[in-house]
C-alpha positions as CSV (number, residue, x, y, z in Angstrom):
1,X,54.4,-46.3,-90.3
2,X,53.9,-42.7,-91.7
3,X,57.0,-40.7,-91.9
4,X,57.1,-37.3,-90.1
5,X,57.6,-34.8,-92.4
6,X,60.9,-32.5,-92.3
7,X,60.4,-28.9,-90.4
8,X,61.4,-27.0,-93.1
9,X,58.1,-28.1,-94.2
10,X,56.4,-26.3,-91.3
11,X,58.2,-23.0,-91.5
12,X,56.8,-19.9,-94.0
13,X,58.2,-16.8,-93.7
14,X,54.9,-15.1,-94.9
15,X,52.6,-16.6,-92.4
16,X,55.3,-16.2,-89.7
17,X,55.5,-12.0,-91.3
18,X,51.7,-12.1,-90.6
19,X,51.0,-13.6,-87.5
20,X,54.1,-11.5,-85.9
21,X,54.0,-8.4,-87.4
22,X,50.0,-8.4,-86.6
23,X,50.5,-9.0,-83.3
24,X,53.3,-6.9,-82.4
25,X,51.2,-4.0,-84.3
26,X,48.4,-4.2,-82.2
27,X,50.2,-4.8,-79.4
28,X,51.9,-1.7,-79.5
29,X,48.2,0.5,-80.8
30,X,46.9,-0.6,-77.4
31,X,49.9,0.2,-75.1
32,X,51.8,2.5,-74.2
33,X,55.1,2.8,-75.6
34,X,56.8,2.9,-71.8
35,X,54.8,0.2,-70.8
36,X,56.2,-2.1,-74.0
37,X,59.5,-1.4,-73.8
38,X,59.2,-2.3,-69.9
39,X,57.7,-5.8,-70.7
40,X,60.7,-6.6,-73.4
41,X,62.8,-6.0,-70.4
42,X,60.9,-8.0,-67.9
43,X,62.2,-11.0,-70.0
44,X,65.0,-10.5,-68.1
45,X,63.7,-11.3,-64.8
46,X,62.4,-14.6,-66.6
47,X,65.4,-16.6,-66.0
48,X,66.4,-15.7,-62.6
49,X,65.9,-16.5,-58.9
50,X,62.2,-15.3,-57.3
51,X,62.4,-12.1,-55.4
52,X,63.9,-12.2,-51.8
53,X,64.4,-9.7,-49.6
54,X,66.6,-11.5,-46.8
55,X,69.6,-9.6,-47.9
56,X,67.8,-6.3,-47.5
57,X,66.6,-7.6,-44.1
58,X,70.4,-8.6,-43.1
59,X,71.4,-5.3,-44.4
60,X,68.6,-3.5,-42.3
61,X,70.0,-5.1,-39.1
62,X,73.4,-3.6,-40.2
63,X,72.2,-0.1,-41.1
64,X,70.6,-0.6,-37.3
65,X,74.3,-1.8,-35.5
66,X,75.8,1.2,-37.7
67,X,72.9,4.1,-36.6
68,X,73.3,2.5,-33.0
69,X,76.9,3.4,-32.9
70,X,77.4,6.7,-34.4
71,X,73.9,7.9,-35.1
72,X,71.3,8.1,-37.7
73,X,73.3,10.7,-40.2
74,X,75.8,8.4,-40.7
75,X,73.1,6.1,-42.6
76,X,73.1,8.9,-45.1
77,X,76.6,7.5,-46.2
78,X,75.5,4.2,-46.7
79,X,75.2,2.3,-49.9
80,X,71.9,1.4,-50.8
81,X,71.0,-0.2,-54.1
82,X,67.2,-1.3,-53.6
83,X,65.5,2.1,-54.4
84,X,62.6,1.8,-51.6
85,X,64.7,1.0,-49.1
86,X,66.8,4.2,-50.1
87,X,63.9,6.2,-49.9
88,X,63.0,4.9,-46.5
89,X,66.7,5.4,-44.8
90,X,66.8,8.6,-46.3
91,X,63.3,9.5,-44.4
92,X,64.4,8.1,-41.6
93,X,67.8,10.1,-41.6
94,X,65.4,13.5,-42.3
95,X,63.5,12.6,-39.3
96,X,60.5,11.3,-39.8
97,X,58.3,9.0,-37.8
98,X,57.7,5.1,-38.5
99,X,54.0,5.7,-39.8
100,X,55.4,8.0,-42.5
101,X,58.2,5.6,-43.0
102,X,55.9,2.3,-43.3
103,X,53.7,4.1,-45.6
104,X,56.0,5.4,-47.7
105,X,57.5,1.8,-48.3
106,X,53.6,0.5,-48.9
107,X,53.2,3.6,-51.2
108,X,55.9,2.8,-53.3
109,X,55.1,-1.3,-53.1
110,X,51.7,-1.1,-54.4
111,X,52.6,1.0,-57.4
112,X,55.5,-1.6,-57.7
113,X,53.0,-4.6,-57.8
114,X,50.7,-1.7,-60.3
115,X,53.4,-1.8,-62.8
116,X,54.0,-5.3,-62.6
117,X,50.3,-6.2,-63.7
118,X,50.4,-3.7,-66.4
119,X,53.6,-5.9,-67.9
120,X,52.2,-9.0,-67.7
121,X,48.5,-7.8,-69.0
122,X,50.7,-6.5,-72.1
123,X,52.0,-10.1,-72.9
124,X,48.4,-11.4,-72.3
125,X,47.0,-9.3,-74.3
126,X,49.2,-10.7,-76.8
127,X,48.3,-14.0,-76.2
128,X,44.7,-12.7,-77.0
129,X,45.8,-11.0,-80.5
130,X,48.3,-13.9,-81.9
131,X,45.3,-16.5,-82.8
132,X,43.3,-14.0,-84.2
133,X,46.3,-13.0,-86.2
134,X,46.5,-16.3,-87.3
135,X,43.0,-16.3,-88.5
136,X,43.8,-13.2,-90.4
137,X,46.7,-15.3,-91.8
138,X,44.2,-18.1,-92.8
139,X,41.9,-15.8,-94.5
140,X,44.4,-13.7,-96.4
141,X,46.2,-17.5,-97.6
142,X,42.4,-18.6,-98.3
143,X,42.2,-15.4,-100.8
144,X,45.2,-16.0,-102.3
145,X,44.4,-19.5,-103.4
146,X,40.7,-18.6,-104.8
147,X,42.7,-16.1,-106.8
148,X,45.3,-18.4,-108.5
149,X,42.9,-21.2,-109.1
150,X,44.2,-21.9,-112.5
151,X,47.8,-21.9,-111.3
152,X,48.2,-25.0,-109.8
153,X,51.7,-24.1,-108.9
154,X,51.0,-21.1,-106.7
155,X,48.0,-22.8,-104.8
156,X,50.3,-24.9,-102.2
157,X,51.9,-21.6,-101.3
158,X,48.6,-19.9,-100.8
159,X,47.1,-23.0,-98.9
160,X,50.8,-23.2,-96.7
161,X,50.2,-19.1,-95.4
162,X,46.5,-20.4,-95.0
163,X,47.1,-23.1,-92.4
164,X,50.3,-22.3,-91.1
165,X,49.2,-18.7,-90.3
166,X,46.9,-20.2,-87.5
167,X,49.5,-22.9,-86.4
168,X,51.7,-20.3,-85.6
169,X,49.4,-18.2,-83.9
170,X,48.6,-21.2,-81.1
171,X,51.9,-21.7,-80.9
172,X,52.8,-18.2,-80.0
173,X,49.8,-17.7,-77.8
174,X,50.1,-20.8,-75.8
175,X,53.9,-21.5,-76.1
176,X,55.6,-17.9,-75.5
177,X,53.2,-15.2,-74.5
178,X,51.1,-16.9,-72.4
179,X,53.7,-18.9,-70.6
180,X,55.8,-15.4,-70.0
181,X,52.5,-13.4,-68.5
182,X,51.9,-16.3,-66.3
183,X,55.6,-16.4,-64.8
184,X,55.7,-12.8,-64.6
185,X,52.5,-12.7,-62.7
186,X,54.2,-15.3,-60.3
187,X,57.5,-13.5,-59.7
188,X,55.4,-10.0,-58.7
189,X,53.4,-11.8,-56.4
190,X,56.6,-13.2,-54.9
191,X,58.2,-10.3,-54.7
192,X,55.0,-8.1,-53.6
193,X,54.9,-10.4,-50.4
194,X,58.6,-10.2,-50.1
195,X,59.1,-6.6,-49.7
196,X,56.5,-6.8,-46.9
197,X,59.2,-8.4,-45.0
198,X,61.2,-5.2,-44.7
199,X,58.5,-2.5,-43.7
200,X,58.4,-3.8,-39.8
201,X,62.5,-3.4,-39.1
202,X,62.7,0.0,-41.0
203,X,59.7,1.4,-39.3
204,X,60.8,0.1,-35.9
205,X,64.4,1.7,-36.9
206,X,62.6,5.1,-37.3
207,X,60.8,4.7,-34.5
208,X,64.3,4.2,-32.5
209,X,66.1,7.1,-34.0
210,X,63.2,9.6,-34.6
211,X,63.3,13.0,-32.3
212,X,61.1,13.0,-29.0
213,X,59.6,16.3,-28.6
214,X,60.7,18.7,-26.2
215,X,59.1,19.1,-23.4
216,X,59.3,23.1,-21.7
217,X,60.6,23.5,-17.7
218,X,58.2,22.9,-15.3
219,X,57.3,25.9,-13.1
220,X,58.7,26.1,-9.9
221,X,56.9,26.0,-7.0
222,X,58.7,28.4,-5.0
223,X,58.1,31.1,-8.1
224,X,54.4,29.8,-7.6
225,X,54.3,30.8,-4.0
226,X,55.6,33.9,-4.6
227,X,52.7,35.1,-6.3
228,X,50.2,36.6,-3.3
229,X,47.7,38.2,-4.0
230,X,47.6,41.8,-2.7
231,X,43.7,42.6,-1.2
């Protein structure tokens, strides 16, 4: 039975330099730097819970009880962390109708869901770059050993950058990047259909508490029978 070899075998800090540093490189020339720096901190998100919005719901039936009692201006008080749902109560405290309401909440959902897909396109993208990284890794170890042909003790270095440079590139691609696109694509979907849940009760809520017009006094029909014409 054939040994494994040890890991330490497997690890080269050139290849690793190349396959990295390449795809970080060209990550970055094709994004936008707010855009990167918002997909580092999506890993964040990777480790908790999916999305719900049943305590913004429970605190939307609150908020309700609370207007109910002493009025719509006191919601303006309130402590409100979620930002749409801040930017809805604060609507609905200025007055305005549910349509403006619901559609500032889809508004502000879709270009939620828009920045989502923009973070997890960045980490496929890298996905796409890391093999062909690698390759670049391959050819550059590939060059390397042509070159020191009659140094036998350089060529195992060159041929290690040359093979390793594309192992690590797979292994990046479908171990980390791919594997974090895929879960961040799930958790915005979750959350996209989530938030729907909370458009209904805070457009019905401005609907309760918006202002009905005014209507002007009806003439009086004595006043109207008052008016006789003189021939």
């Amino acid at each position: 039975m054939t040994a494994f070899p040890p890991l330490h075998q497997f690890f080269d800090s050139a290849a690793l330099a190349i396959v990295l540093g390449g795809t970080l490189i060209a990550t970055l020339l094709r994004t936008p730097w707010r855009d990167a720096t918002r997909a580092v901190r999506a890993l964040a998100v990777l480790p908790r819970r999916p999305f719900s919005a049943e305590p913004l719901v429970e605190q939307i039936a609150h908020l309700s009880r609370v207007a109910k009692r002493h009025g719509v201006l006191t919601l303006d008080r309130s402590v409100i962390t979620d930002p749409d749902m801040a930017e809805a109560v604060a609507a609905i405290v200025d007055g305005e109708g549910p349509e403006v309401v619901a559609s500032r909440l889809n508004l502000a959902r879709t270009a939620r869901v828009e920045r989502h897909v923009a973070i997890a396109d960045i980490w496929t993208g890298a996905a796409e770059v890391a093999p062909a990284m690698g390759m670049v890794g391959t050819l550059i170890g590939l060059a390397a050993m042509f070159a020191t042909m009659n140094d036998p003790q350089r060529i195992g270095g060159a041929m290690a950058i040359a093979l390793l440079a594309t192992l690590y590139g797979a292994l990046f691609a479908n171990l980390i990047a791919q594997p974090i696109a895929m879960r961040l694509r799930r958790a915005a979907r979750i959350e996209a259909f989530e938030r729907t849940r909370i458009v209904a009760p805070l457009a019905a809520l401005a609907a309760r508490e918006a202002p009905r017009p005014s209507r002007g006094p009806s003439p009086s029909p004595k006043s109207g029978a008052n008016l006789v014409s003189v021939a």
